[in-house]
ROPA-821312 format. One record per residue: residue in one letter; x, y, z of N, C-alpha, C, O, CB in turn; residue number from 1. Coordinates in Angstrom, 1 decimal, padded with zeros to 4 digits. Glycine has a CB too. Layout:
// ROPA-821312
{'A' {X Y Z} {X Y Z} {X Y Z} {X Y Z} {X Y Z} NUM}
...
END
This chain:
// ROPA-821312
{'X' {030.1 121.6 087.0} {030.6 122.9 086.5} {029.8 123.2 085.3} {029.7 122.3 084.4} {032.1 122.9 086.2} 1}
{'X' {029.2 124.2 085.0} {028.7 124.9 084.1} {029.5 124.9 083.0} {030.5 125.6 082.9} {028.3 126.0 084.5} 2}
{'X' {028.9 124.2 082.0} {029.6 124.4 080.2} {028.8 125.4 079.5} {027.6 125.7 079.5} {029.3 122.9 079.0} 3}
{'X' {030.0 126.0 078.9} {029.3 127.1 077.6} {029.6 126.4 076.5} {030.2 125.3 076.5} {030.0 128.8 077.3} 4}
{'X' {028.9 127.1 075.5} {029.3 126.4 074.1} {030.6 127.3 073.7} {031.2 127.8 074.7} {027.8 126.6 072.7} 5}
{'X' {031.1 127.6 072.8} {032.3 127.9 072.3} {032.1 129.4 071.8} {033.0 130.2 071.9} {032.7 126.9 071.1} 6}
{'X' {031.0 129.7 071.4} {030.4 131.2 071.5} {030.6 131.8 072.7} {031.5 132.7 072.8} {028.9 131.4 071.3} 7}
{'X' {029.9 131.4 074.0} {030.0 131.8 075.1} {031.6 132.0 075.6} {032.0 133.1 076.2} {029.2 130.9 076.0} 8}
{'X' {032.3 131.3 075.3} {033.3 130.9 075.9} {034.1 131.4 075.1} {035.3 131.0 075.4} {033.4 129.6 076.2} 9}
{'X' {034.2 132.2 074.0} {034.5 133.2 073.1} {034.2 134.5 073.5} {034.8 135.5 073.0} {034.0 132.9 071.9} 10}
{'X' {033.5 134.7 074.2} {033.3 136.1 075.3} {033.4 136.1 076.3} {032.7 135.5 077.1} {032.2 136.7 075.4} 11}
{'X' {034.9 137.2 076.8} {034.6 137.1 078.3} {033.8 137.3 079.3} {033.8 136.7 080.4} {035.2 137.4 078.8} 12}
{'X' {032.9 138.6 078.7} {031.5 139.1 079.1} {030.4 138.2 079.8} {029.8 138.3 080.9} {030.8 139.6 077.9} 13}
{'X' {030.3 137.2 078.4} {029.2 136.4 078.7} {029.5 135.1 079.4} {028.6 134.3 079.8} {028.5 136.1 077.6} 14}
{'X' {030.9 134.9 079.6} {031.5 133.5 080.6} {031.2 134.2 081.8} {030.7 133.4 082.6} {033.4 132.9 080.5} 15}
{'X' {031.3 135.5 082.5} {030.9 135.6 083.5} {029.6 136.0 084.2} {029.1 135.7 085.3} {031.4 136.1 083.7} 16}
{'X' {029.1 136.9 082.9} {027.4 136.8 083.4} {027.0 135.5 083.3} {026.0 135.4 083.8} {026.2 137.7 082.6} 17}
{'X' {027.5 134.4 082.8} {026.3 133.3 082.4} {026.7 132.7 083.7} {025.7 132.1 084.1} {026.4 132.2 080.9} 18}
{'X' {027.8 132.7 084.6} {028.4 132.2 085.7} {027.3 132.9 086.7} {026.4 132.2 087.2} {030.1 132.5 085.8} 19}
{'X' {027.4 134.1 086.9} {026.4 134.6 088.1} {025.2 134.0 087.6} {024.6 133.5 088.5} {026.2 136.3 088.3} 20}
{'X' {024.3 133.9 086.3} {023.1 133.3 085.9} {022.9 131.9 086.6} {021.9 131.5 087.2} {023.0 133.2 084.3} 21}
{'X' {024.1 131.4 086.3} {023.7 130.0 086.7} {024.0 129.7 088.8} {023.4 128.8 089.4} {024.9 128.6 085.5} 22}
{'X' {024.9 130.7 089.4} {025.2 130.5 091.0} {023.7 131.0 091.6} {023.3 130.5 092.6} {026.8 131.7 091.6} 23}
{'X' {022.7 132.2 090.7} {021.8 132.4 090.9} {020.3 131.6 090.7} {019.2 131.7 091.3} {022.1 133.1 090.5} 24}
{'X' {020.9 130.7 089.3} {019.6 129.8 089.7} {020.1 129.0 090.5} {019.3 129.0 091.5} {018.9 128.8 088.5} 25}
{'X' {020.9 128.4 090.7} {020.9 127.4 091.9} {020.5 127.8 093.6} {020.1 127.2 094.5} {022.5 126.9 092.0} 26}
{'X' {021.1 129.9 093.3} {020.8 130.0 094.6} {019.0 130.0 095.3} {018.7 129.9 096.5} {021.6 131.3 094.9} 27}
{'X' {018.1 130.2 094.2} {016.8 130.2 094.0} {016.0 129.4 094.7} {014.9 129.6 095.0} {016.6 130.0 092.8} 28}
{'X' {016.8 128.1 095.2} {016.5 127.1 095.8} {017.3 126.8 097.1} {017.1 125.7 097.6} {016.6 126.2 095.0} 29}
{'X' {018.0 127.6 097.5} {018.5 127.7 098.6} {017.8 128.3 099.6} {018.5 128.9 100.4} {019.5 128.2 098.6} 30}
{'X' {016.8 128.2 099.7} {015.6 128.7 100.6} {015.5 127.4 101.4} {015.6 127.5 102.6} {014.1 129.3 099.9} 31}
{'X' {015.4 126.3 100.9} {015.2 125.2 101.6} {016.5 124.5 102.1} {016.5 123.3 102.2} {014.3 124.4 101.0} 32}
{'X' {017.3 124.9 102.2} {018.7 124.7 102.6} {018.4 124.0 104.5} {018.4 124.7 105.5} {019.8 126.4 102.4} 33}
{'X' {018.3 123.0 104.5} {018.1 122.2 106.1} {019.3 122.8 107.2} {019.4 122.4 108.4} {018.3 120.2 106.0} 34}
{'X' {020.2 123.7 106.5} {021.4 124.2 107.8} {022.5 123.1 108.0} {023.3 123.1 109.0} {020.7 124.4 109.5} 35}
{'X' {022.4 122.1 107.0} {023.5 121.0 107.5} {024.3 121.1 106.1} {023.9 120.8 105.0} {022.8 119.1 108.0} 36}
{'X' {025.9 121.8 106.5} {026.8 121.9 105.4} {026.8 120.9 104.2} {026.1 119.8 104.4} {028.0 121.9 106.0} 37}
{'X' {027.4 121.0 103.1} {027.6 120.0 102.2} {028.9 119.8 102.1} {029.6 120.9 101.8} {027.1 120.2 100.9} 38}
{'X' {029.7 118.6 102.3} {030.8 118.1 102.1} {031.4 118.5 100.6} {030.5 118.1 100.0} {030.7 116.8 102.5} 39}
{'X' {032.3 118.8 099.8} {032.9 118.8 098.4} {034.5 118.8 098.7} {035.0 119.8 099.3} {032.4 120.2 097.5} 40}
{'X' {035.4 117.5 098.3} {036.3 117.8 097.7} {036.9 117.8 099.7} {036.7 116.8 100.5} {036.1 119.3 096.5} 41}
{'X' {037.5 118.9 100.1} {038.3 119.1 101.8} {037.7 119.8 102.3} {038.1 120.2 103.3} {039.8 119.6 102.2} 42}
{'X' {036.3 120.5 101.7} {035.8 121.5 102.0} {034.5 121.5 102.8} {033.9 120.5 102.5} {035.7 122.1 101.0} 43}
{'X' {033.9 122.1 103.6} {032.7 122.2 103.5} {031.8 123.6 103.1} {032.2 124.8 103.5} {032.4 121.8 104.6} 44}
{'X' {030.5 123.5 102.4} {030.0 124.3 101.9} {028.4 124.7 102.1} {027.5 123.9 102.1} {030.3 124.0 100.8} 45}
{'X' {028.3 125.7 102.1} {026.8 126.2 102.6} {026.2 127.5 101.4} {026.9 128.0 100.5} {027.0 127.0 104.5} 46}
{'X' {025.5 127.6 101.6} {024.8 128.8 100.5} {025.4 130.4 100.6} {025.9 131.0 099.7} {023.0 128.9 100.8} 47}
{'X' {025.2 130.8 101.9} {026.0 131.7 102.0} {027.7 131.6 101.7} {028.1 132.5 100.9} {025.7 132.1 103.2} 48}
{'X' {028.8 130.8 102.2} {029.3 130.7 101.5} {029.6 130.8 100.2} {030.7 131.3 099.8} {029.3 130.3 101.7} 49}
{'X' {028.7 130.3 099.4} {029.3 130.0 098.0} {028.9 131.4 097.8} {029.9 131.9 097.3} {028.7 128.8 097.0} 50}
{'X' {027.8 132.4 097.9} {027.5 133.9 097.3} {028.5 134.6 098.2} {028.6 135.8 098.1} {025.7 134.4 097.6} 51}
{'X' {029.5 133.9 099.4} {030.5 134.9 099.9} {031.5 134.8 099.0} {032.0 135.9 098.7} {031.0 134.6 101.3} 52}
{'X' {032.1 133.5 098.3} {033.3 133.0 097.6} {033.0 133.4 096.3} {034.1 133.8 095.7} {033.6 131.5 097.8} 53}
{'X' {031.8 133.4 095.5} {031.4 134.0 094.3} {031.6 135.3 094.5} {032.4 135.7 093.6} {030.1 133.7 093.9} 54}
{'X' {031.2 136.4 095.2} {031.2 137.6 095.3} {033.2 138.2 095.6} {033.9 139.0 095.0} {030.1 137.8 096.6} 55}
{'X' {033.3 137.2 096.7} {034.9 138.0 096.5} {035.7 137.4 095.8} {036.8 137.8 095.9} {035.7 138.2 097.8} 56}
{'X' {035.5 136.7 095.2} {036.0 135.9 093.5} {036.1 137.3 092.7} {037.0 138.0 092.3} {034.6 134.5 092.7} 57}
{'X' {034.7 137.5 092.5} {034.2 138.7 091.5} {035.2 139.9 092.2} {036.4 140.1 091.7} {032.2 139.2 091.5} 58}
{'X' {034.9 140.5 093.0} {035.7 141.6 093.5} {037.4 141.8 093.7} {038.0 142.9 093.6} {035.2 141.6 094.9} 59}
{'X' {038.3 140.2 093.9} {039.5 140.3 093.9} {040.0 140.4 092.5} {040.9 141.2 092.3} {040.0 139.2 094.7} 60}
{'X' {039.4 139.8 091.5} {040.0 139.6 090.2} {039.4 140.7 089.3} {039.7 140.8 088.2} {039.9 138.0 089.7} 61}
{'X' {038.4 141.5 089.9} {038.0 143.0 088.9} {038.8 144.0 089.7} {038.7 145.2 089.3} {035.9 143.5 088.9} 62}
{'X' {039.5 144.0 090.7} {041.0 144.6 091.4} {041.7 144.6 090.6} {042.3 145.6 090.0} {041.7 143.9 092.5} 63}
{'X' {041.9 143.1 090.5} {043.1 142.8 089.7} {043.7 143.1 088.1} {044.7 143.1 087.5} {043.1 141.7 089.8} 64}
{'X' {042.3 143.5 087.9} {042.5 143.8 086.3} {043.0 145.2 086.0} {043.9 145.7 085.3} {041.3 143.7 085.5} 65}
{'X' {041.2 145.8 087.0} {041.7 147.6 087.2} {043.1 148.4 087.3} {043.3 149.5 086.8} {041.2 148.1 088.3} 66}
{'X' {044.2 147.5 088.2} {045.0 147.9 088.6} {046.3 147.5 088.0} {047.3 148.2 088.2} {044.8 147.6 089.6} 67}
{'X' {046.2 146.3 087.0} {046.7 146.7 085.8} {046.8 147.4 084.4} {047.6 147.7 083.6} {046.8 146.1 085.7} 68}
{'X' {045.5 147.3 084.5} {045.3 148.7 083.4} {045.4 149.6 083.3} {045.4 150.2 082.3} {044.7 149.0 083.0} 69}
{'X' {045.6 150.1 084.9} {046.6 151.2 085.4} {047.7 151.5 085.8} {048.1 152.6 086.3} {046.4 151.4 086.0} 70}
{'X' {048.2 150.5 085.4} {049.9 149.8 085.7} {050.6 149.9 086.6} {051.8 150.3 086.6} {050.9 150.1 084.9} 71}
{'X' {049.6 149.5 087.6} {049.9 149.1 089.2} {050.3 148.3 089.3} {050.7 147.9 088.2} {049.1 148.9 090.0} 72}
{'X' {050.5 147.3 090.4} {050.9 146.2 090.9} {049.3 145.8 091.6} {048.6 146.6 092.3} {052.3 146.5 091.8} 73}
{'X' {049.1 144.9 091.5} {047.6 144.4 092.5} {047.7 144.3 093.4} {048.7 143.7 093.8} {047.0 143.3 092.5} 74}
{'X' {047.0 144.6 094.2} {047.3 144.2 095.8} {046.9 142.7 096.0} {046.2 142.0 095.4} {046.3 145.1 097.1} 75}
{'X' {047.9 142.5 097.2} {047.5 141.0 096.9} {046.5 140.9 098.2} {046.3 141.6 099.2} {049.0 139.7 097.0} 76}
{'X' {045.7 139.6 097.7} {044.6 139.4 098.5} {045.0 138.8 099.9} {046.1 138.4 100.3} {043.7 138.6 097.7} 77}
{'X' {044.1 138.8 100.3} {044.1 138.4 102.0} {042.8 137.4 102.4} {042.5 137.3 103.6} {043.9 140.1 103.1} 78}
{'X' {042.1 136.8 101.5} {040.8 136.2 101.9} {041.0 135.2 102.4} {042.2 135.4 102.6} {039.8 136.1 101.1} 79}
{'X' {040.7 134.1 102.9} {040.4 133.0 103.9} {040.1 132.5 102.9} {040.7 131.4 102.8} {039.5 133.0 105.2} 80}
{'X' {039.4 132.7 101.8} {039.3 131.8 100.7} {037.8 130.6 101.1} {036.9 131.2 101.7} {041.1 131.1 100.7} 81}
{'X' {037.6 129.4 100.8} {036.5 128.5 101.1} {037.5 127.8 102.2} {036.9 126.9 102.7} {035.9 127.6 099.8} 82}
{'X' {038.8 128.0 102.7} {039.2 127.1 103.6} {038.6 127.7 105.7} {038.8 127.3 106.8} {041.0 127.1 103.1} 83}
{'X' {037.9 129.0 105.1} {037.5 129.4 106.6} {035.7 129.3 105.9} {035.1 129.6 104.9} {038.4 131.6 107.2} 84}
{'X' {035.3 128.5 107.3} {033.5 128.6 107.3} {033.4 129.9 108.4} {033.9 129.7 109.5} {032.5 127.0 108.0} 85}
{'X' {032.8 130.9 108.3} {032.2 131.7 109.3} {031.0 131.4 110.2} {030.1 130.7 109.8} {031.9 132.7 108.8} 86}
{'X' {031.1 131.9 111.4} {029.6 131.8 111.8} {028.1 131.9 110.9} {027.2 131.0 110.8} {029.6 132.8 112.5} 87}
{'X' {028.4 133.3 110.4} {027.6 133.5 109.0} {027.4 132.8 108.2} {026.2 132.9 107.7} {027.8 134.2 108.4} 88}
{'X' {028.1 132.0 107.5} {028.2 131.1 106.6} {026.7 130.2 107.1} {025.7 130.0 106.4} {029.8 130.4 106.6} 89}
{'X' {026.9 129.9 108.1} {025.8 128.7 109.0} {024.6 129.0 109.1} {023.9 128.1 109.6} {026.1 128.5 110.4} 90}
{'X' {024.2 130.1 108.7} {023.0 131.0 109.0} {022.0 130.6 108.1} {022.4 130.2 106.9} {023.3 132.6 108.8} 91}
{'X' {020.8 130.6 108.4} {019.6 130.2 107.5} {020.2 131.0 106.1} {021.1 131.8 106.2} {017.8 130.8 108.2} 92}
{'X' {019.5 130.6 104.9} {019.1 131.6 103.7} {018.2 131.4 103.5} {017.6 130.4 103.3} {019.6 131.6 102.6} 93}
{'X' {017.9 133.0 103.5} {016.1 133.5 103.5} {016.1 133.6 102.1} {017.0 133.4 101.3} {015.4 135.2 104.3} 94}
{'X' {014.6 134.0 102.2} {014.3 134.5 100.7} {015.3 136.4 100.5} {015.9 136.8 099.5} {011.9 134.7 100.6} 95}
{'X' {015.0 137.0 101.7} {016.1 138.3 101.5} {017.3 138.2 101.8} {018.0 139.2 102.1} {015.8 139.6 102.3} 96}
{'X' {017.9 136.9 101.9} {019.3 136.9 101.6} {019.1 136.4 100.2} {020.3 136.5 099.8} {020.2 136.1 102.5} 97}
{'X' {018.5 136.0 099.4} {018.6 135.8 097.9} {018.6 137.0 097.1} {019.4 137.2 096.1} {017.4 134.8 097.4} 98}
{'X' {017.6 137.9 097.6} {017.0 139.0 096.8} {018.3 139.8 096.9} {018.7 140.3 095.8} {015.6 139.7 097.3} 99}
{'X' {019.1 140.0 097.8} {020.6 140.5 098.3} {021.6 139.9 097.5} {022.4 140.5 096.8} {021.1 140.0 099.9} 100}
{'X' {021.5 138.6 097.6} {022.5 138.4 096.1} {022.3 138.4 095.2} {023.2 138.5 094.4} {023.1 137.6 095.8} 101}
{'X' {021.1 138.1 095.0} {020.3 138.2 093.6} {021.2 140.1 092.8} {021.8 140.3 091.8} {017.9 138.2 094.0} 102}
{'X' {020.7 141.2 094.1} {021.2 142.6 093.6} {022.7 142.6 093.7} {023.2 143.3 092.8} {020.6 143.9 094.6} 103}
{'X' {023.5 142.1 094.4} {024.6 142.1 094.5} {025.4 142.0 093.0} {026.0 142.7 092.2} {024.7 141.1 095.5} 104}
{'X' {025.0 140.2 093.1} {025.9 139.4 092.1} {025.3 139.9 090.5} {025.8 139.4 089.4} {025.6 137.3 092.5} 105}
{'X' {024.7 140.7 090.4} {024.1 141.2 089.6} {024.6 142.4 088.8} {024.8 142.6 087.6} {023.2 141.4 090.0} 106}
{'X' {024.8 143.1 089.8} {025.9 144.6 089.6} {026.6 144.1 089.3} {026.9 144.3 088.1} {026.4 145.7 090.7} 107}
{'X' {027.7 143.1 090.3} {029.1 142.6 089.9} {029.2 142.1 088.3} {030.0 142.7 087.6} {029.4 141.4 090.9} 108}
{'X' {028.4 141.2 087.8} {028.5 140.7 086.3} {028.3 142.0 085.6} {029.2 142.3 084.8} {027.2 139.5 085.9} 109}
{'X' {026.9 143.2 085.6} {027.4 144.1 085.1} {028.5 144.7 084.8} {028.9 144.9 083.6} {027.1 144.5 085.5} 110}
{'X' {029.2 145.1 086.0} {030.3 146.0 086.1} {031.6 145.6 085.4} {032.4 146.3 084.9} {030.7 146.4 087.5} 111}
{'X' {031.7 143.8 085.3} {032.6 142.8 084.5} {032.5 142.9 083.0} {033.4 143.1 082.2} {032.4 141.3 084.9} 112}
{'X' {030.6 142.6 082.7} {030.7 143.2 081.4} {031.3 144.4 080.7} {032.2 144.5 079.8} {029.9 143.2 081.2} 113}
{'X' {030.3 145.3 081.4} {030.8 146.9 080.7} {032.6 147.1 080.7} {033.4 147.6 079.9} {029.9 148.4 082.0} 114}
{'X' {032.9 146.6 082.0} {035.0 146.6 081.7} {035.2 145.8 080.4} {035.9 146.1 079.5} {036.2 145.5 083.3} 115}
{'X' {034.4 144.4 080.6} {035.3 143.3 079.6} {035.0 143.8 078.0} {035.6 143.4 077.1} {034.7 141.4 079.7} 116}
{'X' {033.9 144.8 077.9} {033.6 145.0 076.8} {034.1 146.3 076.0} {034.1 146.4 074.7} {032.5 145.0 077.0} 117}
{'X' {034.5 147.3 077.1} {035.5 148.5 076.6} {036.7 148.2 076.3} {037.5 149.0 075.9} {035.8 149.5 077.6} 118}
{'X' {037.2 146.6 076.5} {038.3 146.2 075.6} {039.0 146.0 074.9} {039.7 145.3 075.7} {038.5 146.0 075.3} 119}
{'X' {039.5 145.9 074.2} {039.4 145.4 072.0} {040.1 144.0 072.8} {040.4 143.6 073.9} {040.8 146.6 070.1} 120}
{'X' {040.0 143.7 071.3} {040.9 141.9 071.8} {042.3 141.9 072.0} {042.9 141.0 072.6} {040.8 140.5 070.5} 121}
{'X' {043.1 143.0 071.5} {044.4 143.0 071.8} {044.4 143.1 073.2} {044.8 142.1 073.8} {045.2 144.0 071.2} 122}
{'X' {044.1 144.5 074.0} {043.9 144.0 075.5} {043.4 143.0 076.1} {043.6 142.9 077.4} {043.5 144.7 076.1} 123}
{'X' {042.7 142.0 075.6} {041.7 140.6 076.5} {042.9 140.3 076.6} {043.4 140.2 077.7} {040.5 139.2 075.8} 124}
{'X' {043.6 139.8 075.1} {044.3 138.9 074.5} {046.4 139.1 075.3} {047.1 138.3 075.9} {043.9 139.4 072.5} 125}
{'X' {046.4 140.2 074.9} {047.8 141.0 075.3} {047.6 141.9 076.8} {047.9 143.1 076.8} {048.2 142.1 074.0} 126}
{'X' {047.4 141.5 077.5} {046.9 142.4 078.4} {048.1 142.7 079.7} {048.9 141.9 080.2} {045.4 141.7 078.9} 127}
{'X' {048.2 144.0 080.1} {049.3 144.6 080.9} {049.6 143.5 081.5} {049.0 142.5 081.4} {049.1 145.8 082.0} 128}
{'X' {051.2 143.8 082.2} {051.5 143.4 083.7} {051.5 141.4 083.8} {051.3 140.5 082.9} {050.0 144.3 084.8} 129}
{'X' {051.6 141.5 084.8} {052.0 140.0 085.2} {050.6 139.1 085.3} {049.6 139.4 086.1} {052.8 140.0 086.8} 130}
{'X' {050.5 137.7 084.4} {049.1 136.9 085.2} {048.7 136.6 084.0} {049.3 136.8 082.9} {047.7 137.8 086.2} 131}
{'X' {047.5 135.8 084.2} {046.8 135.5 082.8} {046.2 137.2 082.1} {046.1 138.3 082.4} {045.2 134.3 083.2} 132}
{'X' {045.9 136.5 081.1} {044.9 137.2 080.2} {044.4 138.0 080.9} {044.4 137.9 082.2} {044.0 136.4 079.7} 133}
{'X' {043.7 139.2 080.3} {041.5 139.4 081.0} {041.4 138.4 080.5} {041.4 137.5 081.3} {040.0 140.8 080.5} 134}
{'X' {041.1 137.9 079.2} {040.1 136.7 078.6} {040.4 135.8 079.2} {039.4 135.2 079.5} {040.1 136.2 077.2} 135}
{'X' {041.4 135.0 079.7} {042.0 134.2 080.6} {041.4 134.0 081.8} {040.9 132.9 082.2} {043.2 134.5 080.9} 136}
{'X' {041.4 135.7 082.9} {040.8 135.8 084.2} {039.4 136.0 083.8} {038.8 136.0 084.8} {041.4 137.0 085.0} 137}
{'X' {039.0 136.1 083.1} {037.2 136.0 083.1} {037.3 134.9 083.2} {037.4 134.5 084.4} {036.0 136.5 081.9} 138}
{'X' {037.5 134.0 082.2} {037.1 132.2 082.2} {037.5 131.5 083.6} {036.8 130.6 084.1} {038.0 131.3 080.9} 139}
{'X' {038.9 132.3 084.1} {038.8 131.8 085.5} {037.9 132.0 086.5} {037.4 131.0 087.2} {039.7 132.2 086.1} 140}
{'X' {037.4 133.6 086.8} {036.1 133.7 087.6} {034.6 133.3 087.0} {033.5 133.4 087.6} {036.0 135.1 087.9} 141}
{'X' {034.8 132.7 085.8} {033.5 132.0 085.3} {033.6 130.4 085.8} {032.8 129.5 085.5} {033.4 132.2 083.5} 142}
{'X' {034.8 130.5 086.6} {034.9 129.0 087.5} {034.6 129.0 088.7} {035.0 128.2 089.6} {036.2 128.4 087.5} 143}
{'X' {033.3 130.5 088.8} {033.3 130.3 090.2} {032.0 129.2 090.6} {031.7 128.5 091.5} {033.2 131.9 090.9} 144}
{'X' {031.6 129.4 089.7} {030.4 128.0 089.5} {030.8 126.9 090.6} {029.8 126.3 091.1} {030.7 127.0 087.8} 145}
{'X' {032.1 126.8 091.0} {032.6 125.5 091.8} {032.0 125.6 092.6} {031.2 124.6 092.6} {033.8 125.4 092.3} 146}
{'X' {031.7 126.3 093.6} {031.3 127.0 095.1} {029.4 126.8 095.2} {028.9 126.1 096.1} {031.8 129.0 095.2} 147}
{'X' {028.8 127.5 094.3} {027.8 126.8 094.1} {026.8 125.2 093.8} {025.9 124.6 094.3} {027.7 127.3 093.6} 148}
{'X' {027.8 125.1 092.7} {027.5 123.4 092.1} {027.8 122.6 093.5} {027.4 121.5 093.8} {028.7 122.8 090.5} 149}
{'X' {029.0 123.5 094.5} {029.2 122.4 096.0} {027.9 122.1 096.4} {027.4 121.0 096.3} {030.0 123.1 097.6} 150}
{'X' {027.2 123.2 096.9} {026.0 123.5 097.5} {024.6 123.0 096.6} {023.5 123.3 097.2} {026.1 125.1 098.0} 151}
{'X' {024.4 122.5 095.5} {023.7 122.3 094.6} {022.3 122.8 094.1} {021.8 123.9 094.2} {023.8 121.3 094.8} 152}
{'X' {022.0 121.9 093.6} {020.4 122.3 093.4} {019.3 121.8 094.8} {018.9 120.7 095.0} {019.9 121.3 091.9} 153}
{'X' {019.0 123.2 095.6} {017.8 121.9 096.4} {016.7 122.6 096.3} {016.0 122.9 097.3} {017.9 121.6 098.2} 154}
{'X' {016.4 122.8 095.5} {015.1 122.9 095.1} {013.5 121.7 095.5} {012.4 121.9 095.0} {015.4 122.9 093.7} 155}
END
């Protein structure tokens, strides 16, 4: 798992871009991925995977915030989570499936910053409705690191 220093980790901004920085260098090397899953933990894990589980990580819990700051109720999620492998999942990773998450997971940390940063700290800190924090739920989706670090470095 990816450590920040106490600065980083003092911004929820930068716990999550630094999280896509680092699922992204690792994914850099997933070009040579031989197609034979990696075992972690009850799981098995592949490259697509982890940019599927990183991505709707990012997407369920930037739901979840929006929609309390709107003082909604969240919808609750429906994903399969890392306990379903897809067909897809199994699929080579090209160099343009990188450049795809590379644009993807990119926007996504964007769009986390610019929210986490229209802020102040009473909302990180005190924030609507039921659940952790935002500053709480960033550091959680800055744990999406798991899913990658499965699939490692193969460089």
């Amino acid at each position: 798992m990816l450590r920040m220093s106490d600065t980083e980790q003092s911004t929820p901004a930068r716990a999550v871009t630094g999280m896509v920085e680092h699922v992204l260098d690792l994914a850099a090397g997933w070009t040579a991925w031989d197609g034979t899953p990696v075992r972690a933990d009850d799981r098995v894990h592949t490259p697509h995977k982890a940019i599927r589980r990183v991505t709707d990580h990012l997407i369920d819990h930037l739901a979840e915030l929006e929609a309390r700051l709107a003082g909604e109720e969240p919808q609750p999620d429906h994903w399969h989570a890392s306990a379903a492998t897809t067909p897809a999942d199994l699929a080579p990773f090209t160099a343009a499936d990188l450049d795809e998450a590379r644009s993807r997971l990119t926007r996504l940390a964007r769009i986390w910053a610019v929210r986490l940063a229209a802020l102040t700290g009473e909302q990180l800190d005190d924030s609507p409705g039921a659940g952790w924090s935002f500053r709480e739920l960033a550091h959680h989706v800055a744990d999406s690191t798991y899913y990658a670090d499965a699939v490692g470095d193969l460089s």
